[in-house]
C-alpha positions in Angstrom: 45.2 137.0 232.7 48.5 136.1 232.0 51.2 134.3 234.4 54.2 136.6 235.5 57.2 135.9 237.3 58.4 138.5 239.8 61.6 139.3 239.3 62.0 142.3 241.5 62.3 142.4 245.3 58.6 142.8 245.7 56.1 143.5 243.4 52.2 145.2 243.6 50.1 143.7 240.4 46.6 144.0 239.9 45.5 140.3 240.4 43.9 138.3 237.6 40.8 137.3 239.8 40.0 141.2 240.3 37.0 142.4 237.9 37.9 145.1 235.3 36.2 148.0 237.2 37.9 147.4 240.8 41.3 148.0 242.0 42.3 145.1 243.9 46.2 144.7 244.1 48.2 141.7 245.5 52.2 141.3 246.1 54.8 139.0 245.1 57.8 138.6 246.3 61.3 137.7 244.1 60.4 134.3 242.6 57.0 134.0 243.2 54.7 133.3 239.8 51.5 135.8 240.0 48.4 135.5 238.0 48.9 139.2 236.6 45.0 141.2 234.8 45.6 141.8 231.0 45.0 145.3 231.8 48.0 145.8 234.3 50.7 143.6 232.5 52.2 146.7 230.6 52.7 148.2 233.4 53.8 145.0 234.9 56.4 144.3 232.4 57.8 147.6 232.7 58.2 147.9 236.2 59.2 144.0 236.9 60.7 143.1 233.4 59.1 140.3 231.4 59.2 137.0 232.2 60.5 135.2 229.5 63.7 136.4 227.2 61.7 137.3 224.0 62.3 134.5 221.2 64.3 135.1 217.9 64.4 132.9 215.5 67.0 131.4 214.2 68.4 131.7 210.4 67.6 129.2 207.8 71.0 127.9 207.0 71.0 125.3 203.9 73.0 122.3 204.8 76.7 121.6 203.8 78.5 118.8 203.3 81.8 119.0 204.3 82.7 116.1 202.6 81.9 117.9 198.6 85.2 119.3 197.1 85.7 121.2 194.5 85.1 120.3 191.0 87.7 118.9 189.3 89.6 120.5 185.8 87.3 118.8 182.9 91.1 118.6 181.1 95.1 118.9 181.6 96.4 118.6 185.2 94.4 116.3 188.1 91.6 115.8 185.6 92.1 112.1 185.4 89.7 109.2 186.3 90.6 109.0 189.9 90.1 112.5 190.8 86.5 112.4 189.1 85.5 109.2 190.5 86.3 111.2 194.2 84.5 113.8 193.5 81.3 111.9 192.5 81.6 109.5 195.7 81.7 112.9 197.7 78.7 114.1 195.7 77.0 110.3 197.2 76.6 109.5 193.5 77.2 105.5 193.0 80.1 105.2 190.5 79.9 101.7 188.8 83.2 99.8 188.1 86.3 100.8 186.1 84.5 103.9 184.6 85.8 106.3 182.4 86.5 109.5 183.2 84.2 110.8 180.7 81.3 108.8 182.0 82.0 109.9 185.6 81.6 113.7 183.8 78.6 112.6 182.5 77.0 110.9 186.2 77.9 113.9 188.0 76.6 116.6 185.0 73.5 114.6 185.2 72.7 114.6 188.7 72.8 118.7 188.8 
């Protein structure tokens, strides 16, 4: 037995309450939920549609922070303190005070 939503004009179903070895039919009209026999909901289905849009999952999509930015150069240009210490705060690593540019390298290496 299985619960069926008409979704045709008018629809004959074999009714849920029939036993397996009779025929009995019943009607709906557009709307109307039937109680629809196991046997009969292929056909059913087929004739009426299904009742409910079949469910697809969705991907698994790992989160992203939006707030990470690139690693910085490890030497020469915009490889100072300041831009390390930014990069570790966007990582949500706690930088302590007046660190060195090499111990920022080291907090951030560490927490990978």
């Amino acid at each position: 037995m299985a619960e069926r939503e008409v979704k045709v004009g008018l629809a004959s179903f074999r009714r849920a309450d029939a036993p397996s070895d009779t025929e009995v039919f019943g009607f709906g009209l557009l709307g109307q939920t039937v109680d629809v026999h196991g046997d009969d909901l292929e056909r059913f289905d087929r004739l009426n549609g299904p009742s409910a849009a079949p469910t697809v999952p969705l991907p698994t999509v790992a989160p992203v922070n939006e707030l990470t930015r690139p690693e910085p150069p490890r030497s020469g240009r915009g490889s100072g303190v300041e831009a390390w210490v930014a990069y570790a705060e966007s990582l949500d690593l706690i930088v302590p005070e007046d660190p060195s540019r090499d111990e920022v390298i080291a907090l951030v290496d560490d927490s990978k």
